[in-house]
ZALO-184366 format. One record per residue (C-alpha): residue number from 0; x, y, z. Coordinates in Angstrom, 2 decimals. Each point is the difference from the previous one (the first is absolute). Layout:
// residues N
SITE   resi         x         y         z
SITE    NUM         X         Y         Z
...
//
This chain:
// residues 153
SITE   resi         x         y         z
SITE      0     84.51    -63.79     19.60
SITE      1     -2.86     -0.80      2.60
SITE      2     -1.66      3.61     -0.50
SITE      3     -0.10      0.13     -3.44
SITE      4     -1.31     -3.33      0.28
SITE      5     -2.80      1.32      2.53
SITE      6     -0.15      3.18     -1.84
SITE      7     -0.68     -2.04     -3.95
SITE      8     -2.78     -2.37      2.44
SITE      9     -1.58      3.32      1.77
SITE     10     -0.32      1.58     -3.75
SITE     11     -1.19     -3.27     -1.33
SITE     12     -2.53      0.07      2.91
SITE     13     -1.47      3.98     -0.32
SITE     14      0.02     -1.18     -4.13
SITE     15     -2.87     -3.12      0.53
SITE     16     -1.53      2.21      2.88
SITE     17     -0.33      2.69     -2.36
SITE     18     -1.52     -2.85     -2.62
SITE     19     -2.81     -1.46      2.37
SITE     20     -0.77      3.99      1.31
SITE     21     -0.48      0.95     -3.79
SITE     22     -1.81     -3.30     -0.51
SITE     23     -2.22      0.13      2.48
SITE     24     -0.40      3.80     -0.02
SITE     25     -1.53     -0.24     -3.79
SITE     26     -2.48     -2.60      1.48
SITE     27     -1.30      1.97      2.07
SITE     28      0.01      2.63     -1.84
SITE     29     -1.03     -1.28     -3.31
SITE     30      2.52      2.02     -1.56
SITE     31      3.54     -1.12     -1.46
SITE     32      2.49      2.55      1.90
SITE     33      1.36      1.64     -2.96
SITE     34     -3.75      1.13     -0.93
SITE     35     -0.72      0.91      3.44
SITE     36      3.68      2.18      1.15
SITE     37     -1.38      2.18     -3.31
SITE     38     -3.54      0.28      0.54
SITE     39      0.81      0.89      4.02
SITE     40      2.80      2.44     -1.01
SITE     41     -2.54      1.88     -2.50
SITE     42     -2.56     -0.41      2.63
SITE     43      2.29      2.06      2.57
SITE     44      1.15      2.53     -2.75
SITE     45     -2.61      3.34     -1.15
SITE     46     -0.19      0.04     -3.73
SITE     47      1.74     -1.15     -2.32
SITE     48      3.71     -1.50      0.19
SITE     49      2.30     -0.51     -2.81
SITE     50      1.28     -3.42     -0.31
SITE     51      3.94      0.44      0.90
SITE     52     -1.27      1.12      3.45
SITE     53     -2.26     -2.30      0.25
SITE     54      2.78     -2.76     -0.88
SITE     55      2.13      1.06      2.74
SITE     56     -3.07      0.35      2.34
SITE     57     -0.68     -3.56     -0.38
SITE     58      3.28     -1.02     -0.64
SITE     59     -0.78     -1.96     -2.86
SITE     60      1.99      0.14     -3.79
SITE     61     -1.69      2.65     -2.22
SITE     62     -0.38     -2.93     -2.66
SITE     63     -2.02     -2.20      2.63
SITE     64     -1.71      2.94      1.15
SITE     65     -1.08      0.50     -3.94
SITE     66     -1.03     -3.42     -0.06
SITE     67     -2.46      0.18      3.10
SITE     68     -1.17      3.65     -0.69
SITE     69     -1.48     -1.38     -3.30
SITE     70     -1.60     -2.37      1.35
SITE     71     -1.57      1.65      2.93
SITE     72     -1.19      2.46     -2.94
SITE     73     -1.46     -3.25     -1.91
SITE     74     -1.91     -0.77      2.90
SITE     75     -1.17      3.91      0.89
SITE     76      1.83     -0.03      3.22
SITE     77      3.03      3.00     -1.16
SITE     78     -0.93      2.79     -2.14
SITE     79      3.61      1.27     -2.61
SITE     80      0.45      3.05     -1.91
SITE     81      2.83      1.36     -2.01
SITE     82      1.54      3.20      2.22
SITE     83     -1.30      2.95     -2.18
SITE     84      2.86      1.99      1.25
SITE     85      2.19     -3.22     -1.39
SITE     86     -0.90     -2.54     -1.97
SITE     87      2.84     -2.08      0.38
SITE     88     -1.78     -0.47      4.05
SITE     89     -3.11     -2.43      0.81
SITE     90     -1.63      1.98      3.09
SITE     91     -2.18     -3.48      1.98
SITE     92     -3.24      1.00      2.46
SITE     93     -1.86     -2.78      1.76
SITE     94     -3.57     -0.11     -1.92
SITE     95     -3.15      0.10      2.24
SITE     96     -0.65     -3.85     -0.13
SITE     97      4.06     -0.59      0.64
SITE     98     -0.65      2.75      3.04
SITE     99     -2.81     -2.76      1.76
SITE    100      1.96     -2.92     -0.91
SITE    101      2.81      1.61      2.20
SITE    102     -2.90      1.11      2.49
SITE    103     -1.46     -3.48      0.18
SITE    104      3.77     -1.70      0.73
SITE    105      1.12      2.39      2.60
SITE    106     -2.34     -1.62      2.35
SITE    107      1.45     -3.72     -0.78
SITE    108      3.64      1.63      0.14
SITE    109     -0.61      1.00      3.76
SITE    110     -1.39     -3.13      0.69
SITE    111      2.97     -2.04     -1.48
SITE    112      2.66      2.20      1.64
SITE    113     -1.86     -0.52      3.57
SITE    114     -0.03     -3.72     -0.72
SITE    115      3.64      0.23     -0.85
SITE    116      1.57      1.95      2.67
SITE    117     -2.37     -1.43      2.64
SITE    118      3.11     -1.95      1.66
SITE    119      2.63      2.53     -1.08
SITE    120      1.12      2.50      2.63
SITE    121      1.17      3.62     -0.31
SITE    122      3.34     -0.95      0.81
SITE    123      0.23     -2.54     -2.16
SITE    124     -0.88      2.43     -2.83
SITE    125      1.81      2.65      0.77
SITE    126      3.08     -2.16     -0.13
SITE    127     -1.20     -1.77     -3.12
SITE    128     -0.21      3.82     -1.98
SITE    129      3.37      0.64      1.87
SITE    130      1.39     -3.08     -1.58
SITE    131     -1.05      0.75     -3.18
SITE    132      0.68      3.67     -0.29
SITE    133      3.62     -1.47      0.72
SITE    134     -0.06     -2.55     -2.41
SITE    135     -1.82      2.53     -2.49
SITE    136      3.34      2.46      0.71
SITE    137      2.42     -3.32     -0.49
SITE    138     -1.57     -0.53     -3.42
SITE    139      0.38      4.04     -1.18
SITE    140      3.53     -0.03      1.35
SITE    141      0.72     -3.36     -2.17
SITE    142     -1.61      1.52     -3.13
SITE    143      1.83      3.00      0.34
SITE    144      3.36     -1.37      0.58
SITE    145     -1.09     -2.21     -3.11
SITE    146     -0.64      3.24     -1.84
SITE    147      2.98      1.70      1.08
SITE    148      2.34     -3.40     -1.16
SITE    149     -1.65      0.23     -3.53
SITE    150      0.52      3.61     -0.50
SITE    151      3.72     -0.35      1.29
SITE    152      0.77     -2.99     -2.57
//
């Protein structure tokens, strides 16, 4: 009963941790994180990507991603096109201007991760990402024997 009890505060914990990073990551920034994981991801990608791919790139639901991509269009930032090979695809490319608003962050972005991990060691984050990638592996093992329960049933 004590772990879970130290395992729900620990989760509760990397939750608001996660909060104030975003938070204060978009100040600096001057970017919500949604709009920014896209315009980064097309940033690091050559040519165009359709949006499924770009969905699981940035981890976000295609119906969000939707949602932002128009709105990066409204504001010039994302360029979208019908695939001609299939129109039933939306192929995204980073416009010009979206390009230097990306180029014009990336400097910020360094600074705010120095400032961040100033007082964080490499051993500290190399166990936090070994932490995770176990908790990451509890989660798909729950989901699957979720999965696997509603398909038996």
């Amino acid at each position: 009963m004590e772990l879970e009890r130290q395992s729900l505060a620990v989760l509760q914990q990397f939750g608001r941790t996660y909060r104030a990073w975003a938070s204060a990551f978009e100040g600096r920034i001057g970017l919500p994180m949604p709009r920014w994981r896209i315009l980064y991801a097309l940033y690091g990608h050559e040519g165009a990507i359709a949006q499924k791919p770009l969905a699981d790139r940035v981890g976000m639901d295609p119906g969000a991603l939707t949602r932002q991509l128009k709105a990066l269009q409204e504001l010039g930032w994302v360029e979208r096109a019908t695939s001609e090979r299939d129109n039933r695809m939306t192929n995204v490319t980073l416009s010009a201007v979206g390009r230097q608003i990306v180029e014009e962050a990336l400097p910020r972005r360094a600074e705010f991760l120095q400032d961040v991990l100033t007082n964080v060691t490499e051993t500290t984050m190399h166990n936090l990402s070994k932490g995770l990638g176990e908790l990451e592996a509890g989660i798909a093992e729950a989901v699957a024997r979720t999965q696997a329960q509603r398909d038996a049933a």
